[in-house]
ROTOR-346733 format. One record per residue (C-alpha): x, y, z; residue number from 1. Coordinates in Angstrom, 3 decimals, decimal comma. Layout:
N
X / Y / Z / resi
X / Y / Z / NUM
...
//
This chain:
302
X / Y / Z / resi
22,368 / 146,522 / -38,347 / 1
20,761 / 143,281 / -38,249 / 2
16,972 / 144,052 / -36,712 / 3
15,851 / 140,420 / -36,982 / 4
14,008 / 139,070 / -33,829 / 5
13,347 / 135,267 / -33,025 / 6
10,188 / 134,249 / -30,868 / 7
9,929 / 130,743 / -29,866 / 8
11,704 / 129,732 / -32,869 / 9
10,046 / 132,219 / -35,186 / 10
12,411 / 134,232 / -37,002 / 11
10,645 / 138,211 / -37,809 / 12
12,541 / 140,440 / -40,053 / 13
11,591 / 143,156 / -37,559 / 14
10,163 / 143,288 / -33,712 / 15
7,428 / 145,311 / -35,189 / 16
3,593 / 143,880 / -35,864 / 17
0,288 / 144,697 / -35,744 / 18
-1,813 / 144,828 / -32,994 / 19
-4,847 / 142,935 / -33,412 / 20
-7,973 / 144,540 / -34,229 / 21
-6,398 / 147,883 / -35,303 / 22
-5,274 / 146,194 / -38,908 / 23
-8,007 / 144,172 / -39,876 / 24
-6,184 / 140,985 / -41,558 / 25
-3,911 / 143,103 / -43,599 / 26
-6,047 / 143,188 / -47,039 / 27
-7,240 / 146,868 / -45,526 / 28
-4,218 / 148,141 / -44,994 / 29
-2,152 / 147,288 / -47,919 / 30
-3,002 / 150,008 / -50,006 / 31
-0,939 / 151,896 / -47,575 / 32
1,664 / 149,821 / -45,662 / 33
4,058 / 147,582 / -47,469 / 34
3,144 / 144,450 / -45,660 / 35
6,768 / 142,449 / -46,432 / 36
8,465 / 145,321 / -44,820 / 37
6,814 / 144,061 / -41,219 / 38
8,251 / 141,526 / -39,297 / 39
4,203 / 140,186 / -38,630 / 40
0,735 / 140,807 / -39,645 / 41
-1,516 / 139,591 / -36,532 / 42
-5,209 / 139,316 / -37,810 / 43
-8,445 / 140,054 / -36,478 / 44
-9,959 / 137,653 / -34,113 / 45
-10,955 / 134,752 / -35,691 / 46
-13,850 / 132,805 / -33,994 / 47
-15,437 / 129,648 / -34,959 / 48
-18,511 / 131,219 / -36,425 / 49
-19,271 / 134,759 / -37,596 / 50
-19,541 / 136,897 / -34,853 / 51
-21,972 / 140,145 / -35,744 / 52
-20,297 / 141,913 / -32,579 / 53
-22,085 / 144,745 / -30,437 / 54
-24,926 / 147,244 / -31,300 / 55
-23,993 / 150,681 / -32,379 / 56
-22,202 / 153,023 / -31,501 / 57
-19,289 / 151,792 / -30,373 / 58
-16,625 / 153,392 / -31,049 / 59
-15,729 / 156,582 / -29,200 / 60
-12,802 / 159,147 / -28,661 / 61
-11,383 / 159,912 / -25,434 / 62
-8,019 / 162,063 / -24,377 / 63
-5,193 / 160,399 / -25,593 / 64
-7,078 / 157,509 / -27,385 / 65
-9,974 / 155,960 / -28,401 / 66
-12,835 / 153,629 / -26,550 / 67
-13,740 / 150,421 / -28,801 / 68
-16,730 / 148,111 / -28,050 / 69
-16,942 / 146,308 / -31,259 / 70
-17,665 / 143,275 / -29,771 / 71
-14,872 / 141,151 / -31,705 / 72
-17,375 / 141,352 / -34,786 / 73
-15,632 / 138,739 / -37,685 / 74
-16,883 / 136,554 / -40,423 / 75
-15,689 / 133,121 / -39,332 / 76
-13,135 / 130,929 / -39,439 / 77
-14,677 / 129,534 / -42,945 / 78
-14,176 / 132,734 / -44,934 / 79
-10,678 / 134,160 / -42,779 / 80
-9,347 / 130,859 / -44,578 / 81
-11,032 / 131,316 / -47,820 / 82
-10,151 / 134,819 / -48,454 / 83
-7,527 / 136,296 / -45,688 / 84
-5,108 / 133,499 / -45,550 / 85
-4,063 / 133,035 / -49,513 / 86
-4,331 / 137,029 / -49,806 / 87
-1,495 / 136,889 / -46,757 / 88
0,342 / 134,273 / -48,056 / 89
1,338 / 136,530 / -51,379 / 90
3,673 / 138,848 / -48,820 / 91
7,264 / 137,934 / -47,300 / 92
5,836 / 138,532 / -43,747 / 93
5,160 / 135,973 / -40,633 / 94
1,125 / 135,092 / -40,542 / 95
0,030 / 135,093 / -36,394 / 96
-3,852 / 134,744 / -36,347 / 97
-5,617 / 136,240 / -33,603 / 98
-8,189 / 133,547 / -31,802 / 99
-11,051 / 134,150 / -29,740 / 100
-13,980 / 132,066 / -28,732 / 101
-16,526 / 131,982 / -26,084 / 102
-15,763 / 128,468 / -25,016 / 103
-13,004 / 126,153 / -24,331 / 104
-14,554 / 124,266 / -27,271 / 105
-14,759 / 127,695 / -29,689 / 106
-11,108 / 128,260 / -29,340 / 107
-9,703 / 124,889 / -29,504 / 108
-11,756 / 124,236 / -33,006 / 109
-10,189 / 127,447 / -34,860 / 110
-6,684 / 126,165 / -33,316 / 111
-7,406 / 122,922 / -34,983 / 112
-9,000 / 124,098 / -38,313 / 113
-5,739 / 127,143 / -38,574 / 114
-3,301 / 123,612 / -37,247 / 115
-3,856 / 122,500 / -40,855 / 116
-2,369 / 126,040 / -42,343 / 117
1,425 / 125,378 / -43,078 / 118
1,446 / 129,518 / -44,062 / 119
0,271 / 130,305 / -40,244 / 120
3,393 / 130,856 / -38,042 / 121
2,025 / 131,670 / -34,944 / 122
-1,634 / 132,002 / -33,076 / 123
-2,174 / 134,832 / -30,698 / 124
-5,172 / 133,641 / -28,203 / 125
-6,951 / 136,502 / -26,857 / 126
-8,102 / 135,799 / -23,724 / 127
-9,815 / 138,870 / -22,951 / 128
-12,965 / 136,877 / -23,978 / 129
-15,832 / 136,444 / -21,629 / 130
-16,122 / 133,055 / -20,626 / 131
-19,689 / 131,947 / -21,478 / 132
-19,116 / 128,928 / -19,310 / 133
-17,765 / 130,273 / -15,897 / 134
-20,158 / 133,392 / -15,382 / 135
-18,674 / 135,808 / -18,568 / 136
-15,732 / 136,560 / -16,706 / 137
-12,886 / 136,626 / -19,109 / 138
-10,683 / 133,738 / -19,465 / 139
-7,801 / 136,234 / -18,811 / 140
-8,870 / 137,705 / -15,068 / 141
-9,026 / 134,430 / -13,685 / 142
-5,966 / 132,190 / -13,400 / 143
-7,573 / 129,116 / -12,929 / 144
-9,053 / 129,756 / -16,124 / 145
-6,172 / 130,813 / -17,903 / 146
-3,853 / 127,808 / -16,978 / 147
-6,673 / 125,433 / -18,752 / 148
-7,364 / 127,369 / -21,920 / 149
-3,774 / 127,583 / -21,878 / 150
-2,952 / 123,962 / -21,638 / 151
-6,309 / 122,843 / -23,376 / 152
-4,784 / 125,160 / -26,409 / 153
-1,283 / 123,955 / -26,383 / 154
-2,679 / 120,304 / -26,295 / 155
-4,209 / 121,103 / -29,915 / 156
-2,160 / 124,105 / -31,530 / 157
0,272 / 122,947 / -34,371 / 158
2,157 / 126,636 / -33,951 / 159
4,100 / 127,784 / -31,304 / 160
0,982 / 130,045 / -28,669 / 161
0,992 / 133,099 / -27,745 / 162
-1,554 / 134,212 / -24,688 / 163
-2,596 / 137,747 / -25,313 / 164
-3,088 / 138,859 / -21,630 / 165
-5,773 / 141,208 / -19,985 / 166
-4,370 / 144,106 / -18,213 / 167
-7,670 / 144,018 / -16,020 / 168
-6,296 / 142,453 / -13,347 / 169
-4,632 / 142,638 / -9,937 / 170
-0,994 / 141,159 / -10,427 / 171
-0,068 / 140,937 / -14,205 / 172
3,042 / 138,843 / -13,318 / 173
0,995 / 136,417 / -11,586 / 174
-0,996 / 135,996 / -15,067 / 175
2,149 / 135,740 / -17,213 / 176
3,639 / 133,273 / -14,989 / 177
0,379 / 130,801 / -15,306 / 178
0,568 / 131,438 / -18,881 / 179
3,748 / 129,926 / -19,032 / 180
2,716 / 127,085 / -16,658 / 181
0,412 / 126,092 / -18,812 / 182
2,751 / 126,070 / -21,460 / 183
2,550 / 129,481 / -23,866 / 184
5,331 / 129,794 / -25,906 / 185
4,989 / 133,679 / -25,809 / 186
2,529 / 136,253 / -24,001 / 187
1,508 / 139,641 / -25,751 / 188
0,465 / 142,163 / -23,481 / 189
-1,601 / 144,829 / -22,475 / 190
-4,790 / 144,080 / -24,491 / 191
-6,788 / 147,514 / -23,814 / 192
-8,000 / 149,069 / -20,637 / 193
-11,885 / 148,783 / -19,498 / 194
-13,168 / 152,331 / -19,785 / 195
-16,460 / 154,529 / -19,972 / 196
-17,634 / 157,800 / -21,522 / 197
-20,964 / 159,919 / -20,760 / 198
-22,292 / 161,936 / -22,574 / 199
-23,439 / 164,802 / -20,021 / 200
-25,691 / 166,587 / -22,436 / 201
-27,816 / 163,965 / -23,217 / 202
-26,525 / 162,443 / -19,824 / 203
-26,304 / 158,714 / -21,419 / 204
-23,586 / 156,567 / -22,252 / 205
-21,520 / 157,316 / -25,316 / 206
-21,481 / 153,557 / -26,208 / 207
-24,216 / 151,271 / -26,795 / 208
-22,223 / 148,305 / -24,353 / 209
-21,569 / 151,755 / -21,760 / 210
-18,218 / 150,300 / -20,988 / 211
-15,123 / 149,873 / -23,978 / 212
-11,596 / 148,789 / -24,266 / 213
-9,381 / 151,957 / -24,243 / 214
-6,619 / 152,558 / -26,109 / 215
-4,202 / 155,049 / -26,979 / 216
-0,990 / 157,361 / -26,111 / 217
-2,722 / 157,506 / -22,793 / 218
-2,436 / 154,098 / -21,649 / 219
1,226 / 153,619 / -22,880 / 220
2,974 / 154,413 / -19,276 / 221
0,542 / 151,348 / -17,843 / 222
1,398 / 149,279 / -20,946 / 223
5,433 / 149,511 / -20,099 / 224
4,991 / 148,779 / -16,537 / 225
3,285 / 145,897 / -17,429 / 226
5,285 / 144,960 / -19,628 / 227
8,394 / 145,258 / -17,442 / 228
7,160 / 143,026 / -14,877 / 229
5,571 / 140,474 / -16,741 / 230
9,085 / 139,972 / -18,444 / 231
10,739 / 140,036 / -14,886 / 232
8,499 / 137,273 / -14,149 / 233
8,876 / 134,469 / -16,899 / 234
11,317 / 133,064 / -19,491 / 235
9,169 / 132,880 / -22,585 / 236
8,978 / 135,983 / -24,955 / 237
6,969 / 139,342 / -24,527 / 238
5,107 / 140,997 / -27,041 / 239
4,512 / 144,457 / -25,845 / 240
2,090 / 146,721 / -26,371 / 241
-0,233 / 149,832 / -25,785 / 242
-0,088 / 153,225 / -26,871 / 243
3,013 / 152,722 / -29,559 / 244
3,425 / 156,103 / -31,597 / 245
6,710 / 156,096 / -32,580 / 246
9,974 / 154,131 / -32,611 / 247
10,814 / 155,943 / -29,571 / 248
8,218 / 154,592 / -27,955 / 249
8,724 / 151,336 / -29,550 / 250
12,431 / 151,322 / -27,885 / 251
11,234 / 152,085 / -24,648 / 252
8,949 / 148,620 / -24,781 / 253
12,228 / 146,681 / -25,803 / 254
14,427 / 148,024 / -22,748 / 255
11,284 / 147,292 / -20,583 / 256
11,880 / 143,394 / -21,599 / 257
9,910 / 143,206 / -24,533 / 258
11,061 / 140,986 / -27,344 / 259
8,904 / 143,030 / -30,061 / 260
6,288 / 145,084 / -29,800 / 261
2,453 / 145,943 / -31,612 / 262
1,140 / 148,824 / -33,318 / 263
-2,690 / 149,617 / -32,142 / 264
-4,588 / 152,340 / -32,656 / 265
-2,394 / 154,747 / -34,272 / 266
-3,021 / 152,675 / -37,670 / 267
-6,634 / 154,404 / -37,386 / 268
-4,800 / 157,804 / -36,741 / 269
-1,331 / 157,346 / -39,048 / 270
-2,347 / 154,026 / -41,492 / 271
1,635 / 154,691 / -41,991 / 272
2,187 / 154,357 / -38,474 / 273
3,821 / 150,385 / -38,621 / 274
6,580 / 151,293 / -40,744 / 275
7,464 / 154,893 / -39,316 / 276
7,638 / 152,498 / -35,874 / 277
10,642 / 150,336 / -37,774 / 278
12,315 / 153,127 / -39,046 / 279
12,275 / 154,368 / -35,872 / 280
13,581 / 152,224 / -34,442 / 281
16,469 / 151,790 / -37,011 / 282
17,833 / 155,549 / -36,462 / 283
17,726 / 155,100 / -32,802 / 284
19,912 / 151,763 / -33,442 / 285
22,102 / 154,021 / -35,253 / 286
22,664 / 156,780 / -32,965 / 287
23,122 / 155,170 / -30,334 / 288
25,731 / 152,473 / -32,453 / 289
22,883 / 149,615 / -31,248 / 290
24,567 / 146,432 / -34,189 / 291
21,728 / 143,842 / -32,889 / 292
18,466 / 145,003 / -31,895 / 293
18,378 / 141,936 / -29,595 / 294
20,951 / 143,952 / -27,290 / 295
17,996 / 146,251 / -26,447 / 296
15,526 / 143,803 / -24,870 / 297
15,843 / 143,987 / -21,242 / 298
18,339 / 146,348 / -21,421 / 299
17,222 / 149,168 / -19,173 / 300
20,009 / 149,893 / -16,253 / 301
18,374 / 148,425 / -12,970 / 302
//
């Protein structure tokens, strides 16, 4: 079986990687996972500056998930390079650093600073960020916004781009498309859900920031759909993700058009849960006599 994927001219051993956030830059998880057996580590979000992210708490569990507010909390380009980088570079597995910023500006220096890393394959911009500049709306919600990070990025980025795209909008395929017009080499999609909890005991919010990103099982029927249309609507490479349990559910991302797919928050649940995916989704390529795992992407009967 040969489960090797290629994304804009990146060759993974495997279409499976970690969803950003959920793994922290690999150092935490490699106690447990064997990090060359993944076809990609994707980092935290790295920002120009340390970040100390949002008050406490915020974190909270929901049916079928979890609700994050953690605010993109990191230490800084300076010490991701000084520490995460060379502790990455000792494993057989593709680098893709996560950027975020709250500026045009923010993101495009941490492009240039990582532009200078020959051991960083790919950069994953998540644009899910509130845009300090244009009344905090997130760079990904508005597509006037997301065609000029896009092309501000791509006029600056060394490594093939990846837009990591909000599913908080109205037409997802509209936002992949102007990803690709403004000239992503990839898109990675869905990034979590906007969600609340109340406590109705104490009747106040659960987290400090009242809303959170969900995540989860739940969201995985949403994450497909999206998923399946965004790939309908452009020629680069998906990333999908969004609720991924199992190599099952991996599968199901790679008939929807995907051309790999990211583990979330089951590494909090299952800190096994990467490399149970890629088995997965090896046995399923063997029952069902699957020789390339390439012949799954897009695959499902129309």
């Amino acid at each position: 079986m040969n489960t090797e994927v290629t994304l804009a001219g990146i060759t993974l051993k495997n279409p499976v990687m970690t969803a950003s956030g959920t793994f922290g830059s690999g150092m935490e998880y490699s106690e447990f996972v064997d990090l060359n057996r993944l076809g990609a580590v994707v980092t935290k979000g790295v920002a120009n500056v340390p970040w100390p992210g949002n008050p406490t708490p915020r974190v909270a569990e929901v049916y079928g998930g979890m609700l994050n507010a953690i605010g993109l909390q990191n230490p800084g380009i300076d010490v991701f390079l000084d520490r995460d980088i060379p502790f990455l570079k000792q494993y057989d597995t593709r680098i893709i650093v996560n950027v975020c910023g709250r500026t045009v500006e923010d993101y495009v220096e941490v492009v240039e600073r990582l532009g200078e890393e020959e051991a960083v394959a790919m950069l994953e911009i998540n644009v899910s960020c509130p845009n300090v500049k244009e009344g905090a709306i997130a760079f990904g919600q508005d597509p006037a916004a997301l065609l000029r990070i896009t092309r501000e990025i791509k006029r600056h980025a060394r490594q093939p781009v990846i837009m990591k795209l909000s599913p908080n909008v109205t037409d997802i395929a509209l936002m992949a498309k102007t990803a690709q017009e403004g000239g992503a080499d990839a898109i990675s999609l869905i990034n979590t859900i906007t969600g609340m909890k109340i406590d109705i005991h104490r009747r106040k919010f659960v987290l400090a920031n009242k809303t959170g990103g969900m995540s989860g099982p739940a969201i995985k029927p949403v994450a497909v759909r999206m998923v399946y249309q965004a790939a309908r609507a452009v020629e680069i490479p998906v990333i999908g993700m969004g609720g991924i349990a199992s190599g099952e559910d991996a599968v199901e991302f790679l008939l929807a058009g995907a051309s790999a797919v990211s583990v979330g928050a089951m590494n909090f649940v299952n800190p096994h849960a990467t490399l149970e995916v890629a088995e997965g989704i090896e046995r399923y390529m063997e029952k069902y006599h699957v020789e390339n795992v390439t012949d799954l992407i897009g695959a499902v009967e129309e």
